[in-house]
Structure formats: structure tokens, C-alpha cells
N, C-alpha and C positions, 0 to 999 in steps of 0.2 A: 476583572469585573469589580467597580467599587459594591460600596455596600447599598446604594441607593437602587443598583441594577438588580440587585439579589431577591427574588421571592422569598416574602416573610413567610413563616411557618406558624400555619392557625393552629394551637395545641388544642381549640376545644374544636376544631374540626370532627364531625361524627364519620368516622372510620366504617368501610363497608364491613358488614358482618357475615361471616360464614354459613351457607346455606344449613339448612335442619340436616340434611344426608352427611355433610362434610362434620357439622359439630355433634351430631350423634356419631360416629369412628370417631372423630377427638374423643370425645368422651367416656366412648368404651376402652380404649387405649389407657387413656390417663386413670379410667378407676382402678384396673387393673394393675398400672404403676406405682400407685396409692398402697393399693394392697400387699404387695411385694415388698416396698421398701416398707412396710410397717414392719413384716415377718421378715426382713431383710434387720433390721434395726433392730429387734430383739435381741440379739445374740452379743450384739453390742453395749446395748443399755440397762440399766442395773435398774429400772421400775418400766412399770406397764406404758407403752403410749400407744392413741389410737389415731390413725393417719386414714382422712377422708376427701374426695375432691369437692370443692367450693363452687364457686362460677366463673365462668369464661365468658369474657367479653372482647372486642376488638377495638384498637384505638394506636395512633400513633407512636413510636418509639420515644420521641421526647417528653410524652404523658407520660407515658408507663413508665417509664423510668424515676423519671421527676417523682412519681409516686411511692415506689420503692422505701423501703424502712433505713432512716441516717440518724444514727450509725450502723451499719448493715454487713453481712456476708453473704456471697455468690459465688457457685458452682458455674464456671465457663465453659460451657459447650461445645463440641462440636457435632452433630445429630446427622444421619444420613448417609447415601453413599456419595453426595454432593456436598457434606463437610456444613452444612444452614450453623451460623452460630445459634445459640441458647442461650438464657440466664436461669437458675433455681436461686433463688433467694432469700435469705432470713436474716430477722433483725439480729442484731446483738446481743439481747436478752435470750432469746430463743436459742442459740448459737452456745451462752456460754452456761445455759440450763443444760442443753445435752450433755457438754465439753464436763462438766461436775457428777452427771448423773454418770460417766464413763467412768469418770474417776472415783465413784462409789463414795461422792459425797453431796448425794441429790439435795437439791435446795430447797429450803423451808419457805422463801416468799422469791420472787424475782429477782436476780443476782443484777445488783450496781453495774452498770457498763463501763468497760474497761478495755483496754486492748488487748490481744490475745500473747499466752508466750510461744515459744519455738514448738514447744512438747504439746501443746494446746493447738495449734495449729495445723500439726502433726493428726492429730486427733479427727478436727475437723476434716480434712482431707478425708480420712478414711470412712465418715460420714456420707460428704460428698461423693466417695467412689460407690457408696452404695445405691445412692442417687442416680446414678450414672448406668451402674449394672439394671435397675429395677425397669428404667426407660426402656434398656436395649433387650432386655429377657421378655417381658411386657407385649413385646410387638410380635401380632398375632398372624406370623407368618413361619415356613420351616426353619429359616436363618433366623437370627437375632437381627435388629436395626444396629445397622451402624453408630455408635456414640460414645465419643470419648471425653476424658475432663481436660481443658486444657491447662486448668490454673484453679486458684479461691482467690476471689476478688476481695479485698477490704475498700467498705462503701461503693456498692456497687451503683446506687446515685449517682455516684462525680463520672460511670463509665461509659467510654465510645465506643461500644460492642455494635451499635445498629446507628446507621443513617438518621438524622434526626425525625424526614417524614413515613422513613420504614411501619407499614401497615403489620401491626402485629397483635398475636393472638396471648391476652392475661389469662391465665388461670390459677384459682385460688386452690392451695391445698392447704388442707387446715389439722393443726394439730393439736389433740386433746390431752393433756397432760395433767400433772396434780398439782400446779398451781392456776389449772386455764385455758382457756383459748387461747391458741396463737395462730398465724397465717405464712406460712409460704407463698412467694409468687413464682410462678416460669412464666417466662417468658419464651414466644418463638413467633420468626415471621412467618405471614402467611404465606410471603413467596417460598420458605423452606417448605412449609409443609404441604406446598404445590408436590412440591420433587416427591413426596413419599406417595401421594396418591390421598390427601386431604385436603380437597379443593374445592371453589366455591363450583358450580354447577350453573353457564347463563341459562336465558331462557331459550336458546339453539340448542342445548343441549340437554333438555328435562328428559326425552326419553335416550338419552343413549347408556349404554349400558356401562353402570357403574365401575369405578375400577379395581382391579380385585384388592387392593388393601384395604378400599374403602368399605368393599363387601366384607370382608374378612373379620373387618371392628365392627361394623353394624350388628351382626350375626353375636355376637357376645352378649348383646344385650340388654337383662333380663326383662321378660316378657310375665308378665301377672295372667294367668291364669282361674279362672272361677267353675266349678262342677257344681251342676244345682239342679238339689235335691228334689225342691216343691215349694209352694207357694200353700198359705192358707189365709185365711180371713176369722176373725171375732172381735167382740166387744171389747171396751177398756175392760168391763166389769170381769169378762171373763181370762181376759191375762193378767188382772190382778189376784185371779183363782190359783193359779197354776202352781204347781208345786210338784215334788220331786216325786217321780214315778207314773207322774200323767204321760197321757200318749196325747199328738196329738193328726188328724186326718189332714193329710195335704192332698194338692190336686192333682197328685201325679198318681197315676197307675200302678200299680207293681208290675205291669207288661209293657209301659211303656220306658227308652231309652231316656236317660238324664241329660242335659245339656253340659255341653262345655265352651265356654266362652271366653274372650282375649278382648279386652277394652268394651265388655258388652254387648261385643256382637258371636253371633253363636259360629265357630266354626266345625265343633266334632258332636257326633253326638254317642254313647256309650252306656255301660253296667258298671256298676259298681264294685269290685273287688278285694281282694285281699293279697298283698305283696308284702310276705314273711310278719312283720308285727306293726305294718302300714297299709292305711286304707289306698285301692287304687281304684282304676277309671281304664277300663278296656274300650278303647274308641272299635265303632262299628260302622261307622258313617263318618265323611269328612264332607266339607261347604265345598271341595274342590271337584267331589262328585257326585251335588246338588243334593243336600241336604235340606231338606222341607221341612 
């Protein structure tokens, strides 16, 4: 095939993006792995870091990559019981702040970029393996997920790890440190994360029943809850009165049950309690069997 036959590859092509079901389990998944490798990383690191998930978006490999931090390091993947490659990756800055902070000589401003030594690279590795552990421990099922390191890429920019129109899913994790903000990317196709059971959903299949890994990350979470009290009404005049030891009359009964509500709509209804040196909420009534 010359090159004239060859389909060019549009990098600002808008990439299908993963259904709300499919990137809610991403996302319970990946907080979870956030928070592991954070308590994973302590034990490692000689000051405080706090490690949180960013945003996920979808877009082609030759983007995302292109995008990636040069000069840069990456954890190479293997993810799955189908082997989906991966990329984790961090700048060089980022890279040789941890690489100092191990060697219990944490850095006062952002360390000059430089290339790594043996013993430094050494380091990272052990890093990256924790990276690697937090993915496979993370995954909310009896087994752990399949995931091994295959390598540590230097500038993982220049790398051929995916197809250049390979549709794939970025997500930002972001690391707090004492000099700043900084950002990890991972990388993963979406066709690996078909294989595990995090998939787009057409519209032949809105109702069919989900698949249990997908159930499994959804079910994680967390759900905002609201118990309420009562409601009352006054003046400005009169809640600029108010001061400590006033009472004041709500509309609720002392015979009637409190609401409890999940995004504003009421699902249980209950009394109010005591659970050891915490206020609790005894549901009596659930919306599941018609709560009026």
C-alpha cells in the first residue's frame, strides 16, 4: 500500500465516550486505586503525599499520547486475564521528586530534569510495582484483576504501546505534594476494558442486565445521604435575634417519622437515635414499600 492509499488519522477526531454506567465502575475502580496506592506509597516515602482521581475522557491513542509529559516515565502494562496493554505515566520532575523524597533528601523547589541512574531507576521500578499492585488489589471482585509491569518506559511519548486510531480511555490522577500539584495519566483501551466488563452499553441494550464487574464498581459508590429534621419560617429581623440557648419550633411533630433522602428524593422514612457516642436514624418505612 503507498502512502497515498493509506487513511490519514484525524487526531482531533472526537472519540466515542463511555456510557455514565460503564464510567461510573471506571471510576469507582480507579478511586479506589488512588487510594491504595497512596497508603501503598507511604511506607515508601519519607513526607506526606495525597493521591486523588482527576477526569477521564476518551480520545485516540495518537492524542493521548502526543499529550503525555517529554521528558517523561511509564509503567507498561499488562491488565486483564486478556493481557489489554496499559500506560501510568509521570513527568520527570514528578519521577525524580519521589526518586529524592525515597532517598530522604526531599526537595525544596522542583528538581532540574535529568536522566535517571541505575539505583534511581531501581527505585522507580519499585514505585511503579506499587502502581501495579494497587490496580490488581483495587478490583472489586473475590480474585484480584490480572496486572503485571512489563517494563519503565523512558519518554513514554516517542512509545508504540497502542495502534495509532486505538480508542482510548485518559484518566487524570493527581498528586498533592509539598511543592504542588502534579498529574499522572493512565492510559487504557476501551477495547481492554470491554474484556473486564467496562463497556459502552448500545441502545439494544439499555435494559439488559448489567455485568457483574460493572455491578460490582457501581455498588462502591458513595451515595450522599440527607435525615431531615424540620423545616421552619421567620423574619430577617427575627434570625438576626437568635443567639445561643434559643429554641426554635419546626414543622415537624415529635409523632411524626423524619425523612431520609438520597439526591433529594425521599427514600426511607424513620426516628432518630443513638449508636454509642453517634446520632443514628432507625428507618421504618422504605419508597420500595410505598412510602407516602
Amino acid at each position: 500500500m503507498s502512502q497515498s492509499d493509506a487513511s490519514p488519522i484525524n487526531i482531533f477526531a472526537q472519540a466515542p465516550q463511555l456510557t455514565s454506567e460503564a464510567n461510573d465502575a471506571l471510576m469507582a475502580w480507579q478511586g479506589t486505586v488512588t487510594s491504595m496506592l497512596q497508603e501503598n506509597w507511604q511506607s515508601l516515602l519519607g513526607t506526606d503525599i495525597a493521591i486523588s482521581l482527576g477526569n477521564t475522557d476518551s480520545l485516540t491513542a495518537i492524542k493521548a499520547v502526543n499529550d503525555l509529559a517529554d521528558p517523561g516515565y511509564a509503567a507498561r502494562l499488562q491488565i486483564g486475564p486478556d493481557s489489554f496493554p496499559g500506560l501510568f505515566a509521570f513527568s520527570s520532575r514528578m519521577v525524580l521528586l519521589l526518586v529524592n523524597d525515597m532517598l530522604g533528601t526531599p526537595c525544596e523547589e522542583w528538581p532540574e530534569v535529568r536522566n535517571l541512574t541505575t539505583v534511581e531507576t531501581s527505585m522507580v521500578e519499585l514505585l511503579m510495582g506499587e502502581v501495579t499492585r494497587a490496580i490488581s488489589h483495587a478490583w472489586p471482585e473475590i480474585h484480584p484483576l490480572e496486572c503485571e509491569q512489563d517494563c519503565v518506559i523512558a519518554r513514554p511519548m516517542r512509545s508504540r504501546v497502542f495502534p495509532p486510531d486505538e480508542v482510548m480511555v485518559r484518566s487524570q490522577v493527581v498528586f498533592e505534594t509539598s511543592l504542588g500539584q502534579e498529574e499522572a495519566i493512565w492510559l487504557m483501551p476501551q477495547s481492554g476494558l470491554a474484556t473486564i466488563g467496562i463497556d459502552d452499553v448500545t441502545s439494544e441494550e439499555v435494559h439488559a442486565e448489567p455485568a457483574p464487574q460493572i455491578r460490582a464498581l457501581v455498588e462502591q459508590i458513595p451515595v450522599k445521604m440527607v435525615a431531615r429534621l424540620g423545616d421552619t419560617t421567620m423574619s430577617l429581623a427575627e434570625l438576626d435575634s437568635l443567639k445561643v440557648g434559643d429554641y426554635l419550633t419546626l414543622d415537624q411533630s415529635v409523632c411524626q417519622p423524619m425523612e431520609l433522602t438520597v439526591d433529594g428524593r425521599l427514600q426511607w422514612l424513620g426516628h432518630p437515635c443513638r449508636l454509642g457516642t453517634r446520632q443514628g436514624f432507625q428507618i421504618i418505612a422504605s419508597s420500595r414499600e410505598g412510602v407516602s
